[in-house]
N, CA, C and O atoms as CSV, one atom per row, in Angstrom:
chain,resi,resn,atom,element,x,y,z
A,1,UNK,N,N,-5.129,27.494,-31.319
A,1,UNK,CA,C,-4.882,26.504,-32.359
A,1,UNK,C,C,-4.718,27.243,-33.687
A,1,UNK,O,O,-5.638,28.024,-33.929
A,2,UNK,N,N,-3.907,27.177,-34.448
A,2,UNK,CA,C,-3.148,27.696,-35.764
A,2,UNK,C,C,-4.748,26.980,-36.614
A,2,UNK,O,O,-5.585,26.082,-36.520
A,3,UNK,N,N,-4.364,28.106,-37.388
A,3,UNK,CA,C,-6.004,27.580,-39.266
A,3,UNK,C,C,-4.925,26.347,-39.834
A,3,UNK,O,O,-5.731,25.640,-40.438
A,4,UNK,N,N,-3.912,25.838,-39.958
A,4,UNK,CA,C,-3.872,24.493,-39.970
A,4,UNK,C,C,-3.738,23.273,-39.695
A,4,UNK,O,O,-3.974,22.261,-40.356
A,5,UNK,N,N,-3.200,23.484,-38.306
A,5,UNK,CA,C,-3.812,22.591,-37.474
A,5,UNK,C,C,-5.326,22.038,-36.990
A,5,UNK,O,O,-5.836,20.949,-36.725
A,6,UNK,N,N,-5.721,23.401,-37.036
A,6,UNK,CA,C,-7.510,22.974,-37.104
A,6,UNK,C,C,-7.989,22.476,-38.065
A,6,UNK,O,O,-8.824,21.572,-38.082
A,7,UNK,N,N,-7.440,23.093,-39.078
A,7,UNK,CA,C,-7.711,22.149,-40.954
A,7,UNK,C,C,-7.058,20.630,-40.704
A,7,UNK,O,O,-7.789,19.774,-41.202
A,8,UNK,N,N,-6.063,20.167,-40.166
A,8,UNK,CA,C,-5.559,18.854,-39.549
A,8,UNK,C,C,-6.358,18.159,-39.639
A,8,UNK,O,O,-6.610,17.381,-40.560
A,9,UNK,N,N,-7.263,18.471,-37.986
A,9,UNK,CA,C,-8.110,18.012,-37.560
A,9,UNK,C,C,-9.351,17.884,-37.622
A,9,UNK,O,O,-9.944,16.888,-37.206
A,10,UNK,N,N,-9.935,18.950,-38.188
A,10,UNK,CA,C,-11.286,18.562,-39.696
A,10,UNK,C,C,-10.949,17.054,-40.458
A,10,UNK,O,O,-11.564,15.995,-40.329
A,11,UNK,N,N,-9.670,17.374,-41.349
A,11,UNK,CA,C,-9.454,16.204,-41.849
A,11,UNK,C,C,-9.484,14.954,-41.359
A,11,UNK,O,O,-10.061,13.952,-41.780
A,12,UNK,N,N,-8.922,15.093,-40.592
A,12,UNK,CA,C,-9.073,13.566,-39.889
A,12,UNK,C,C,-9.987,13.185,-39.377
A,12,UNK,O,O,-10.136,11.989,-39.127
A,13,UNK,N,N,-10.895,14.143,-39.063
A,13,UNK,CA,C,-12.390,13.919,-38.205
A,13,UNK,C,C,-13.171,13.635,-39.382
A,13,UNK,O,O,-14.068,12.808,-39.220
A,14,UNK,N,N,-13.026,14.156,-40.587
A,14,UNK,CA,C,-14.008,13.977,-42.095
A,14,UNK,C,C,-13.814,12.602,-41.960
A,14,UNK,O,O,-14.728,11.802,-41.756
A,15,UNK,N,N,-11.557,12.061,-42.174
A,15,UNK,CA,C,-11.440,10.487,-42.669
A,15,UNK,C,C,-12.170,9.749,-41.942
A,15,UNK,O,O,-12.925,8.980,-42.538
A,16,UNK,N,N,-12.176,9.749,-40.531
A,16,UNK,CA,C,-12.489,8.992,-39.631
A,16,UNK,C,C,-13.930,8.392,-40.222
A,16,UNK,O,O,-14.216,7.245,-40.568
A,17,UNK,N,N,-14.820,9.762,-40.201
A,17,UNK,CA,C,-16.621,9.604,-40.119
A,17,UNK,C,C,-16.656,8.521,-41.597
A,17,UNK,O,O,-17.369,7.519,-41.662
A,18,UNK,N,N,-15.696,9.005,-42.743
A,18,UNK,CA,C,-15.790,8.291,-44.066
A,18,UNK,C,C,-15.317,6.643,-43.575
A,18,UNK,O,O,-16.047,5.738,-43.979
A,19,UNK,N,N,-14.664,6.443,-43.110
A,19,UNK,CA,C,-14.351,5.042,-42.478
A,19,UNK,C,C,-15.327,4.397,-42.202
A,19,UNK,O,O,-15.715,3.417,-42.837
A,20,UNK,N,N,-16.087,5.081,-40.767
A,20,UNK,CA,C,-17.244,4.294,-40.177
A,20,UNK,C,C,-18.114,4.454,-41.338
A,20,UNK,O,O,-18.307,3.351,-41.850
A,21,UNK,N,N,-18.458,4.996,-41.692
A,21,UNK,CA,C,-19.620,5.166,-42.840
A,21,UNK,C,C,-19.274,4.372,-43.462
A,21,UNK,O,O,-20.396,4.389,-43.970
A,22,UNK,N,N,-18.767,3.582,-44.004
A,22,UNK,CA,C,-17.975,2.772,-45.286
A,22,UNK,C,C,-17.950,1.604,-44.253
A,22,UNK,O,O,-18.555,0.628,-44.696
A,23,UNK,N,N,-17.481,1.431,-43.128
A,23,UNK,CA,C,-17.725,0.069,-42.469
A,23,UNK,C,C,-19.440,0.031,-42.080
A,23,UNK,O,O,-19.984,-1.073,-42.112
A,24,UNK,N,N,-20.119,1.035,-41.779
A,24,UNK,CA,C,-21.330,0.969,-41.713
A,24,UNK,C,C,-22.340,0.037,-43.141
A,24,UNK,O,O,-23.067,-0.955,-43.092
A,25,UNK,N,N,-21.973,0.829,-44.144
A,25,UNK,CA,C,-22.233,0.082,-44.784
A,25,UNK,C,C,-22.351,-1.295,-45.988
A,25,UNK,O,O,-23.025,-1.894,-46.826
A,26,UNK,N,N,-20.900,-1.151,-45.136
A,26,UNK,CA,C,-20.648,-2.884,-45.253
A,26,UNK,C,C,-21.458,-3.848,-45.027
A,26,UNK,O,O,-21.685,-4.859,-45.692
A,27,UNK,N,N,-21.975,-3.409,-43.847
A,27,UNK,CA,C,-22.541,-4.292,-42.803
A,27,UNK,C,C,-24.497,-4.212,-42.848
A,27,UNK,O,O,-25.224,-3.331,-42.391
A,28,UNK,N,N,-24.778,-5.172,-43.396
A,28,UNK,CA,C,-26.524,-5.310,-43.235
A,28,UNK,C,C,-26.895,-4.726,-42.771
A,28,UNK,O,O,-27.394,-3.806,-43.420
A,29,UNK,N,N,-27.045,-4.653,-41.025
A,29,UNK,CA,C,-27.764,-5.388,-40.155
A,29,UNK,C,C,-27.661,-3.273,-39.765
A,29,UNK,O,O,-28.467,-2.817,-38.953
A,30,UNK,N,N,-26.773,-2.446,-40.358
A,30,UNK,CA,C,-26.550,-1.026,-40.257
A,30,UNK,C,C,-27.938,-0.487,-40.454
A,30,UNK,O,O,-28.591,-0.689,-41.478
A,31,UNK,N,N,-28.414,0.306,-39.283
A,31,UNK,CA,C,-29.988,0.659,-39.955
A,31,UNK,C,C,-29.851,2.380,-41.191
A,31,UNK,O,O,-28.741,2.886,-41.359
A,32,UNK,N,N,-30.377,2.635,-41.473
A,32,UNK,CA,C,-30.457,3.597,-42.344
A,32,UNK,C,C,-30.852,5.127,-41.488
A,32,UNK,O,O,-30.680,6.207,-42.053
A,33,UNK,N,N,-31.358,5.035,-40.167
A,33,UNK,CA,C,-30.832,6.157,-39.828
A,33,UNK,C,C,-29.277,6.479,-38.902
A,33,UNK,O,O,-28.827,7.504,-38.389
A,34,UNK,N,N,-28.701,4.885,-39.012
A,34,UNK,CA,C,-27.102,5.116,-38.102
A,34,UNK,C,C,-26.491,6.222,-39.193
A,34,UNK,O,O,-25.988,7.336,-39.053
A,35,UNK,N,N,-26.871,5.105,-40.717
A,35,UNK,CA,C,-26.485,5.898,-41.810
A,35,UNK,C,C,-26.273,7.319,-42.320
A,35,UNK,O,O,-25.291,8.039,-42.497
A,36,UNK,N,N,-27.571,7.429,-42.482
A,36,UNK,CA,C,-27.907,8.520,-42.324
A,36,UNK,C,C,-27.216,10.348,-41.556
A,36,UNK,O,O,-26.964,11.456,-42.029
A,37,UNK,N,N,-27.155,9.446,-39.668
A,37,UNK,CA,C,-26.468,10.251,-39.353
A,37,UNK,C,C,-24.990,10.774,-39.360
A,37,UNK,O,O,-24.711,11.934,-39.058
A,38,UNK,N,N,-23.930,9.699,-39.779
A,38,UNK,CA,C,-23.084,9.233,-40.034
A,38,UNK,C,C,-23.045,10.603,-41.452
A,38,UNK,O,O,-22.483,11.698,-41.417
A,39,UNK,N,N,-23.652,10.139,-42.280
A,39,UNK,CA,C,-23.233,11.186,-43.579
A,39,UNK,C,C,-24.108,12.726,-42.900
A,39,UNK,O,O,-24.201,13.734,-43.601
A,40,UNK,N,N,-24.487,12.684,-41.957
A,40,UNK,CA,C,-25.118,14.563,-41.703
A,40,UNK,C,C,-24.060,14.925,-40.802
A,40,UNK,O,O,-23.859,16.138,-40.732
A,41,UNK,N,N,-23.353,14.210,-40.115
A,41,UNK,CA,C,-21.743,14.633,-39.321
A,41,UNK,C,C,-20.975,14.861,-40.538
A,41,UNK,O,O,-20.603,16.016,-40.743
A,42,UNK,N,N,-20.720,14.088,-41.254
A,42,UNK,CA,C,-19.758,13.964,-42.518
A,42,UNK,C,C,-19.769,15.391,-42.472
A,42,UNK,O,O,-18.968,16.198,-42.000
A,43,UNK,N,N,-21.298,15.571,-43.309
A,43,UNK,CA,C,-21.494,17.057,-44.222
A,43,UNK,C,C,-20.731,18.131,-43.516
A,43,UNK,O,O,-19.744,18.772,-43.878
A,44,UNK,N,N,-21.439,18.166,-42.409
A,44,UNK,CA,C,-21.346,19.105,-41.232
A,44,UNK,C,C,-19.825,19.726,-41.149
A,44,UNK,O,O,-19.535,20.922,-41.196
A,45,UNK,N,N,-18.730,18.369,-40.985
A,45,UNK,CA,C,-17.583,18.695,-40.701
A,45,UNK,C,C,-17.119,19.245,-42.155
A,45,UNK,O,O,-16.494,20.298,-42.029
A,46,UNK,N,N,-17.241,18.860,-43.376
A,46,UNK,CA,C,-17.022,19.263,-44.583
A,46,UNK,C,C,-17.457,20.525,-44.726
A,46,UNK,O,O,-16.609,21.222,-45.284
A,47,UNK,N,N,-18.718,21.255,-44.365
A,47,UNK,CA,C,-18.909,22.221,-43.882
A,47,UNK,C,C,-18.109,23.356,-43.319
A,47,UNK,O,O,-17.959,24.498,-43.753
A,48,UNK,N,N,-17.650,22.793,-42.292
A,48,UNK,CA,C,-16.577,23.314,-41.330
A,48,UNK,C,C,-14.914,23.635,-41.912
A,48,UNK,O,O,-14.206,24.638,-41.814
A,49,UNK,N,N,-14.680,22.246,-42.567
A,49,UNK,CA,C,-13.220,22.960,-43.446
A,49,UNK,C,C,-13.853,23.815,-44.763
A,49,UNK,O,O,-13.126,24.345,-45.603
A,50,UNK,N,N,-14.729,23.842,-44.783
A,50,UNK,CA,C,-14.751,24.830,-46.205
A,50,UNK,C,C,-15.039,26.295,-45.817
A,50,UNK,O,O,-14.950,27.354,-46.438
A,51,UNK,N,N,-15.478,25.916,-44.363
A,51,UNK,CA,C,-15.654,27.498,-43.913
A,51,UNK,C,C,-14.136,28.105,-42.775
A,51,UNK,O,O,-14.064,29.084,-42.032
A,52,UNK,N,N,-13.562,27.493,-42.956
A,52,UNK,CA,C,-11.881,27.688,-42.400
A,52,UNK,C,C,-11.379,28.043,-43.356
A,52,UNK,O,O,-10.818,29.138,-43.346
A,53,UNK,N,N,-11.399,27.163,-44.656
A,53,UNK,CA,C,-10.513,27.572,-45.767
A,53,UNK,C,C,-10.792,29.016,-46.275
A,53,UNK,O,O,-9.943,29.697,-46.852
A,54,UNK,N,N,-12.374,29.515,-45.940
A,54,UNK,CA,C,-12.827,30.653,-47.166
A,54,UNK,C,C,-11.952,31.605,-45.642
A,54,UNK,O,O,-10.817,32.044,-45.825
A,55,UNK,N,N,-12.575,31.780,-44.415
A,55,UNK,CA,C,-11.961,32.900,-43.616
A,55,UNK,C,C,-10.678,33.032,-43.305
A,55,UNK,O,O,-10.256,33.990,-42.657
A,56,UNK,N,N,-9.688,31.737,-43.899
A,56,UNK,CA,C,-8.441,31.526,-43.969
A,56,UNK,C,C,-7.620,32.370,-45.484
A,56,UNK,O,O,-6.441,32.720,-45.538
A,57,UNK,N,N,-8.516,32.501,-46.423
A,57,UNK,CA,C,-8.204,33.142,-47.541
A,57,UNK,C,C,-8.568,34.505,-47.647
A,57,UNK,O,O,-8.062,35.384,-48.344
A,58,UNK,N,N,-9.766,34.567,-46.652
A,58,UNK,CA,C,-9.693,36.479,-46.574
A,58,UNK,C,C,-9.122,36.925,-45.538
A,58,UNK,O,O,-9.037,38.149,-45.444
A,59,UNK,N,N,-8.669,36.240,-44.667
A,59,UNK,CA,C,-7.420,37.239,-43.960
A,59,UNK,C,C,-6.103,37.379,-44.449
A,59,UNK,O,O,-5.355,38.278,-44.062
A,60,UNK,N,N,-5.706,36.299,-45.508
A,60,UNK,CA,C,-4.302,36.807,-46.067
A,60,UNK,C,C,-4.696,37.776,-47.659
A,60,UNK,O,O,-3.776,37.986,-48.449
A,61,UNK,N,N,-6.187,38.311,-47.976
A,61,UNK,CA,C,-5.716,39.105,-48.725
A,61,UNK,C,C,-7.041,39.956,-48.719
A,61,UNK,O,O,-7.115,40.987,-49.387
């Protein structure tokens, strides 16, 4: 898999989690650790493109 295609798919895996999270807490009845885990995936994957982008910038220089 190509560093941007995998950056792709970070992204869309970040939008996705921001979706449910945002319909999560729309919704009452959402307990606070669905929540919770919901934003520690978030991080996680945000995590993940920022650590593609940095080993993506020291191999082109």
């Amino acid at each position: 898999m190509s560093i941007q295609s995998h950056l792709a798919e970070l992204e869309r895996r970040h939008q996705a989690l921001e979706d449910e999270l945002s319909d999560a807490m729309a919704h009452p009845s959402t307990d606070d650790s669905t929540i919770a885990g919901l934003k520690r995936k978030k991080l996680q994957v945000k995590d993940q493109i920022e650590r593609v982008r940095l080993e993506a910038s020291e191999t082109v220089h």
